[in-house]
FINUSE-324620 format. One record per residue (C-alpha): residue number from 1; residue in three letters; x, y, z. Coordinates in Angstrom, 2 decimals, decimal comma. Layout:
// residues N
[NUM "ala" [X Y Z]] ...
This chain:
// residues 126
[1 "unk" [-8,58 -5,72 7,46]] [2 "unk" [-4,72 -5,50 5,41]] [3 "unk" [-3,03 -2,93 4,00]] [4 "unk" [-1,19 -2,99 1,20]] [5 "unk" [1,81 -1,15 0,26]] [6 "unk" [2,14 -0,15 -3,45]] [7 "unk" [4,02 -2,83 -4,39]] [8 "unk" [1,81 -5,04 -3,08]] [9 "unk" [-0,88 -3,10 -4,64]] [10 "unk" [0,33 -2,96 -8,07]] [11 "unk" [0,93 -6,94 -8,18]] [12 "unk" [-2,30 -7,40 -6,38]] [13 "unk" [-4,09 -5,78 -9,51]] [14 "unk" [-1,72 -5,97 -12,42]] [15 "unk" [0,71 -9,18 -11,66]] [16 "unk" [-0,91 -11,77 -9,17]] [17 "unk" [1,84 -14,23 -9,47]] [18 "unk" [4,53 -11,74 -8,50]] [19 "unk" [2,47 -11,69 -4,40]] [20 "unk" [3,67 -14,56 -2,33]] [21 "unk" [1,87 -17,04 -1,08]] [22 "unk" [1,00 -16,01 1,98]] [23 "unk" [0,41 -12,37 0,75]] [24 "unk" [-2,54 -14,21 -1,88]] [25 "unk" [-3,34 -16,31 1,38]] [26 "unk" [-4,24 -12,72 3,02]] [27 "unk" [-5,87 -11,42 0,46]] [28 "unk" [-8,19 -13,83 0,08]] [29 "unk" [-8,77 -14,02 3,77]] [30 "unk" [-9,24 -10,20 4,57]] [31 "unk" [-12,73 -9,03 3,12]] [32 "unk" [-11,47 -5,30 3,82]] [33 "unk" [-8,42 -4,38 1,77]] [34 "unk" [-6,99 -0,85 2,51]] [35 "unk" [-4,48 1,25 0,81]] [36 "unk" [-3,26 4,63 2,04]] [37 "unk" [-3,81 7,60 -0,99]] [38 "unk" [-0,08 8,26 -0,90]] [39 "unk" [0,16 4,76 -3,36]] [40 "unk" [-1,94 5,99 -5,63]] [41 "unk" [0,54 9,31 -5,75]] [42 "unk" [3,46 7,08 -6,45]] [43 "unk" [2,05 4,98 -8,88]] [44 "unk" [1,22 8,18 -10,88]] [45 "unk" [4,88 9,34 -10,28]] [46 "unk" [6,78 6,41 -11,40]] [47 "unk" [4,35 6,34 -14,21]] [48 "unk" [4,81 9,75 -15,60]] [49 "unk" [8,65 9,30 -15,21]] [50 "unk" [8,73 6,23 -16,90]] [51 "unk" [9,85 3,84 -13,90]] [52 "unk" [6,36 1,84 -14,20]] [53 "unk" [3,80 0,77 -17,00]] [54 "unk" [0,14 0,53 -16,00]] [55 "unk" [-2,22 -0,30 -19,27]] [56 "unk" [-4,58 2,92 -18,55]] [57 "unk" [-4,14 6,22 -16,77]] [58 "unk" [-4,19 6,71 -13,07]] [59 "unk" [-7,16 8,37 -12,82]] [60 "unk" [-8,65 5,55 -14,50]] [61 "unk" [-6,40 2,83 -12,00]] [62 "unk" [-8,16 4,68 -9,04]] [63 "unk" [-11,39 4,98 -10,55]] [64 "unk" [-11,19 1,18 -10,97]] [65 "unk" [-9,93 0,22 -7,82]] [66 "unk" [-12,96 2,67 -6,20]] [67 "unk" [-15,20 0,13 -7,70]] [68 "unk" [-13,95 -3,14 -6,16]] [69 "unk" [-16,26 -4,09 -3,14]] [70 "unk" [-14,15 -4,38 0,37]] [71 "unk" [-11,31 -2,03 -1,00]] [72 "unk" [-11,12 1,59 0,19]] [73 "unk" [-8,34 4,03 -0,40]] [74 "unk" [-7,67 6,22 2,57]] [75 "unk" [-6,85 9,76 2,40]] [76 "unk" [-3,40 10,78 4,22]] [77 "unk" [-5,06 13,68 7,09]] [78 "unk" [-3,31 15,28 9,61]] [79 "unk" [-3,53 12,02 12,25]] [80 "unk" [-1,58 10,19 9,71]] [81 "unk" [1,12 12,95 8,91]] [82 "unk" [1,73 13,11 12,93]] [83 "unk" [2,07 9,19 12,88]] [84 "unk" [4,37 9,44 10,11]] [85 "unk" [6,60 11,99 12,13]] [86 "unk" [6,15 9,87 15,30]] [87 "unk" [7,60 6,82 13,72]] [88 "unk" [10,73 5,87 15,58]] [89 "unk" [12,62 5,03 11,87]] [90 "unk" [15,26 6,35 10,08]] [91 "unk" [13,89 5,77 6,95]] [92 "unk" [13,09 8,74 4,29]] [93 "unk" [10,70 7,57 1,85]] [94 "unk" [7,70 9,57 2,44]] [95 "unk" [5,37 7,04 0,99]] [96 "unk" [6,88 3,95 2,88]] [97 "unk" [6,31 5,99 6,18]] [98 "unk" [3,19 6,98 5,35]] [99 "unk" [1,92 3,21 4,17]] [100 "unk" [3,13 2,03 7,82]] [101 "unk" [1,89 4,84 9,52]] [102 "unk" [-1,18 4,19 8,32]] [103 "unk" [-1,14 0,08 9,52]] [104 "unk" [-0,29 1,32 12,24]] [105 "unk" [-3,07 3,46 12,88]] [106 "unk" [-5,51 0,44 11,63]] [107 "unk" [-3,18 -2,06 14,22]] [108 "unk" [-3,24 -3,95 11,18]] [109 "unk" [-1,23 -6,29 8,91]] [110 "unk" [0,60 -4,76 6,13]] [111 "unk" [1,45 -6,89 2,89]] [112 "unk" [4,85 -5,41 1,82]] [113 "unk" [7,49 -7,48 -0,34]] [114 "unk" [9,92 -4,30 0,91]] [115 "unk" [12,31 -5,47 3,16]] [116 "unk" [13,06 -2,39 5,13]] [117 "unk" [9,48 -2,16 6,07]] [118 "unk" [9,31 -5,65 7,12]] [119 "unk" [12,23 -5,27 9,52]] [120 "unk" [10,43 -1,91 10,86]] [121 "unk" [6,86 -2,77 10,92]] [122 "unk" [6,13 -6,09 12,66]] [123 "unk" [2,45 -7,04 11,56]] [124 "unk" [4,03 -7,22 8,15]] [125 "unk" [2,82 -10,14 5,23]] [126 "unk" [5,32 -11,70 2,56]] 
Protein backbone atom coordinates (compact mmCIF):
# COMPACT_ATOMS: atom_id res chain seq x y z
CA UNK A 1 0.00 0.00 0.00
CA UNK A 2 1.20 4.12 -0.88
CA UNK A 3 -0.30 7.09 -0.33
CA UNK A 4 -0.29 9.79 -2.34
CA UNK A 5 -0.34 13.35 -1.58
CA UNK A 6 -2.29 15.60 -4.01
CA UNK A 7 0.38 16.50 -5.92
CA UNK A 8 1.30 13.28 -6.44
CA UNK A 9 -2.23 12.52 -7.13
CA UNK A 10 -2.94 15.05 -9.65
CA UNK A 11 0.30 14.04 -11.80
CA UNK A 12 -0.47 10.45 -11.15
CA UNK A 13 -3.84 10.98 -13.15
CA UNK A 14 -3.48 14.10 -15.22
CA UNK A 15 0.53 14.50 -15.92
CA UNK A 16 2.50 11.09 -15.58
CA UNK A 17 5.74 12.51 -16.68
CA UNK A 18 5.74 15.24 -14.05
CA UNK A 19 6.10 11.81 -11.03
CA UNK A 20 9.68 10.78 -10.69
CA UNK A 21 10.99 7.81 -11.33
CA UNK A 22 10.89 6.17 -8.41
CA UNK A 23 7.39 7.64 -7.54
CA UNK A 24 6.14 5.67 -11.22
CA UNK A 25 8.48 2.79 -9.83
CA UNK A 26 5.93 2.74 -6.69
CA UNK A 27 3.10 3.03 -8.36
CA UNK A 28 3.47 0.37 -10.40
CA UNK A 29 4.67 -1.77 -7.59
CA UNK A 30 1.88 -1.02 -4.93
CA UNK A 31 -1.47 -2.78 -6.09
CA UNK A 32 -3.28 -0.61 -3.26
CA UNK A 33 -3.05 3.12 -3.90
CA UNK A 34 -4.60 5.33 -1.12
CA UNK A 35 -5.41 8.92 -0.92
CA UNK A 36 -6.78 10.69 2.14
CA UNK A 37 -10.43 12.71 1.18
CA UNK A 38 -8.82 15.96 2.27
CA UNK A 39 -7.00 15.86 -1.61
CA UNK A 40 -9.94 15.62 -3.17
CA UNK A 41 -11.08 18.98 -1.02
CA UNK A 42 -8.06 20.78 -2.29
CA UNK A 43 -8.20 19.88 -5.68
CA UNK A 44 -11.78 21.31 -5.72
CA UNK A 45 -10.39 24.48 -3.95
CA UNK A 46 -7.58 25.37 -6.13
CA UNK A 47 -9.94 24.59 -8.90
CA UNK A 48 -12.74 26.88 -8.10
CA UNK A 49 -10.12 29.66 -7.35
CA UNK A 50 -8.44 29.27 -10.40
CA UNK A 51 -4.91 27.96 -9.04
CA UNK A 52 -5.47 24.47 -10.99
CA UNK A 53 -7.15 23.19 -14.33
CA UNK A 54 -8.62 19.69 -14.27
CA UNK A 55 -10.54 18.86 -17.83
CA UNK A 56 -13.97 17.88 -15.90
CA UNK A 57 -15.51 18.75 -12.56
CA UNK A 58 -14.51 17.29 -9.27
CA UNK A 59 -17.30 15.40 -8.68
CA UNK A 60 -16.66 13.83 -11.86
CA UNK A 61 -12.45 13.52 -10.90
CA UNK A 62 -13.69 11.53 -7.78
CA UNK A 63 -16.27 9.67 -9.42
CA UNK A 64 -13.50 8.54 -11.80
CA UNK A 65 -10.90 7.83 -9.51
CA UNK A 66 -13.79 5.61 -7.39
CA UNK A 67 -13.71 3.46 -10.40
CA UNK A 68 -10.02 2.53 -10.70
CA UNK A 69 -9.45 -1.03 -9.15
CA UNK A 70 -6.75 -0.94 -6.06
CA UNK A 71 -7.44 2.88 -5.40
CA UNK A 72 -9.58 3.92 -2.42
CA UNK A 73 -10.07 7.38 -1.08
CA UNK A 74 -10.21 7.49 2.66
CA UNK A 75 -12.45 9.60 4.60
CA UNK A 76 -10.61 12.02 7.26
CA UNK A 77 -12.60 10.55 10.90
CA UNK A 78 -11.88 11.50 14.14
CA UNK A 79 -8.59 8.92 14.49
CA UNK A 80 -7.10 10.89 11.75
CA UNK A 81 -7.95 14.51 13.08
CA UNK A 82 -6.23 13.33 16.57
CA UNK A 83 -3.15 12.10 14.45
CA UNK A 84 -3.09 15.26 12.72
CA UNK A 85 -3.00 17.20 16.16
CA UNK A 86 -0.48 14.64 17.52
CA UNK A 87 1.99 15.31 14.82
CA UNK A 88 5.13 16.69 16.39
CA UNK A 89 5.41 19.50 13.21
CA UNK A 90 5.23 22.94 12.94
CA UNK A 91 3.72 22.95 9.81
CA UNK A 92 0.07 24.61 9.11
CA UNK A 93 -1.30 23.27 6.05
CA UNK A 94 -4.23 21.35 7.10
CA UNK A 95 -4.18 19.10 4.12
CA UNK A 96 -0.34 18.31 4.25
CA UNK A 97 -0.93 17.21 7.96
CA UNK A 98 -3.71 15.42 7.28
CA UNK A 99 -2.06 13.43 4.03
CA UNK A 100 0.86 12.38 6.58
CA UNK A 101 -1.27 11.72 9.29
CA UNK A 102 -2.94 9.49 7.41
CA UNK A 103 0.58 7.41 6.16
CA UNK A 104 1.16 7.41 9.22
CA UNK A 105 -1.74 5.69 10.42
CA UNK A 106 -1.32 3.08 7.32
CA UNK A 107 2.80 2.88 8.49
CA UNK A 108 3.04 3.42 4.96
CA UNK A 109 5.03 5.13 2.18
CA UNK A 110 3.87 8.42 1.05
CA UNK A 111 4.71 9.69 -2.61
CA UNK A 112 5.09 13.49 -2.09
CA UNK A 113 7.28 15.77 -4.52
CA UNK A 114 6.73 18.44 -1.33
CA UNK A 115 9.77 18.95 0.30
CA UNK A 116 8.64 19.91 3.72
CA UNK A 117 6.83 16.67 3.99
CA UNK A 118 9.73 14.72 2.91
CA UNK A 119 11.97 16.21 5.60
CA UNK A 120 8.97 15.46 8.22
CA UNK A 121 7.66 12.21 7.17
CA UNK A 122 10.37 9.57 6.65
CA UNK A 123 8.62 6.68 4.58
CA UNK A 124 8.36 9.38 1.97
CA UNK A 125 8.76 8.52 -2.23
CA UNK A 126 10.31 11.11 -4.83
Amino acid sequence: MVVLDTSALIFWTLDQDRLSANAQSALLQKQQKVISAISIWEIGLKSKQGKLSIPMSIQDYAAQLNQVDGFEILPVDTKTWLKNLELDWNHKDPADRTIVATASLLECPLITSDNKMRSFYAQTIW
